[in-house]
N, C-alpha and C positions, 0 to 999 in steps of 0.2 A: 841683725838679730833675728833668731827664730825664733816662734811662738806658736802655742801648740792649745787649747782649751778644750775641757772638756769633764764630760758628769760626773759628780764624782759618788764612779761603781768602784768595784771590783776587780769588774773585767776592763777598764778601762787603765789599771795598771802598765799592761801589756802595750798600750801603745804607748803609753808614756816613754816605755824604755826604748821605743822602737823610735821613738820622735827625737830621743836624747841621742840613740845613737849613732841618725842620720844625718842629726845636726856635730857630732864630733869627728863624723867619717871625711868631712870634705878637709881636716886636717889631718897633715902625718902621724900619727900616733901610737903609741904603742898600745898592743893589746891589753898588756896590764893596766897603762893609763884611764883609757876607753871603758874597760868591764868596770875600776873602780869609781870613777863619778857616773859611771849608771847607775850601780850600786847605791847609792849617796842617794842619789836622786828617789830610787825606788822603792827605798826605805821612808824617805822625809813624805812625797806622796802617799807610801798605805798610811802611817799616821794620820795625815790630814782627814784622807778618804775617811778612814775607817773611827777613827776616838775623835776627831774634830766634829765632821761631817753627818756619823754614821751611815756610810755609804747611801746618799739621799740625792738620786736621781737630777732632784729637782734643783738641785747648787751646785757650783764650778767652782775648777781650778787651773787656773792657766800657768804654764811653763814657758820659760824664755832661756834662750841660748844664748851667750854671744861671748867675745874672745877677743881681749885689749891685750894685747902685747904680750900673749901667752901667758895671760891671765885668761881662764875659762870659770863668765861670771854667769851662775845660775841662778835666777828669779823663779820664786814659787807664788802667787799671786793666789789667796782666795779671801772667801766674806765669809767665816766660822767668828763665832763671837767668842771664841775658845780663851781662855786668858792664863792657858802653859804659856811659859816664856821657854821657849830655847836655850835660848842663854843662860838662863837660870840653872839647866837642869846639871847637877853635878853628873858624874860617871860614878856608878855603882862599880865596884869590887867585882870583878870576871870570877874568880874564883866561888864568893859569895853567892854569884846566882849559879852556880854549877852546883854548891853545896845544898842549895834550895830547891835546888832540882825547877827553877822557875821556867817557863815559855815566855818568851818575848822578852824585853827589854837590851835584846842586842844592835836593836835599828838606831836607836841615838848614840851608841859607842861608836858602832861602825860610820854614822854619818861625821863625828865630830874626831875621829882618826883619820877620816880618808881627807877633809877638808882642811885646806890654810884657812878659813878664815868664813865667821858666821856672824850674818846681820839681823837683825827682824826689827822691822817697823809697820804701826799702824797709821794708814792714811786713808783719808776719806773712804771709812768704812767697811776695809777689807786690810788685811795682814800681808805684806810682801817679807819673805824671808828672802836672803842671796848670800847664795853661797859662795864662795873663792876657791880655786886650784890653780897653783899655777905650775904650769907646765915647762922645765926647763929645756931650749934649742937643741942641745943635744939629746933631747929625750924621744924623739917624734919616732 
């Protein structure tokens, strides 16, 4: 398993993606695979960072890699006393927010299209979400 922590900025995105994509480079994979669970990833962190967190220095979030049978399973570990459910959230109408002309609310579409499968639980004081893709043999 790789595991990456770290404050949670703004600018601390950037390595996120860099940590996500160093830990999916040491498998065969394809470009399209790789860009979209970054993607995934890079959305559900500025959330965190940004509406959990508000970008505060002074809290963490740690990421973890790892890969059971081409299953690539991603843990997002932090301590926001945030009480959004994930799961809960339906998917707003694409069209609707085109028609509203709104900013933002494309990062939880995008997360919960590119992913099989989304978990969140709290334990001893901090929220683990993990997320699922799996990757089929002939796809690398």
């Amino acid at each position: 398993m790789h595991s990456l922590q770290v404050p949670c900025t703004k600018e601390n995105l950037k390595e996120i993606r860099y940590f996500v994509e160093g830990a999916l480079s040491r498998y065969n994979l394809s470009a399209n695979d790789t860009n979209l669970m970054i993607l995934a990833i890079d959305e559900l962190c500025a959330n965190l960072i940004i509406h959990s967190h508000q970008c505060n220095k002074n809290e963490f979030i740690e990421v973890k890699v790892k890969n059971e049978n081409n299953i690539f399973i991603f843990e997002i570990h932090d301590q926001s006393h945030d009480s959004f459910n994930l799961l809960e959230y339906k998917v707003p109408d694409i069209q609707q927010i085109i028609h509203e002309k709104r900013n933002g609310s494309m990062g939880l579409i995008l997360l919960k299209r590119i992913m099989d499968n989304i978990e969140v639980e709290r334990k001893e004081g901090h929220n683990i979400c993990r997320l699922y893709k799996a990757v089929p043999q002939g796809n690398h």
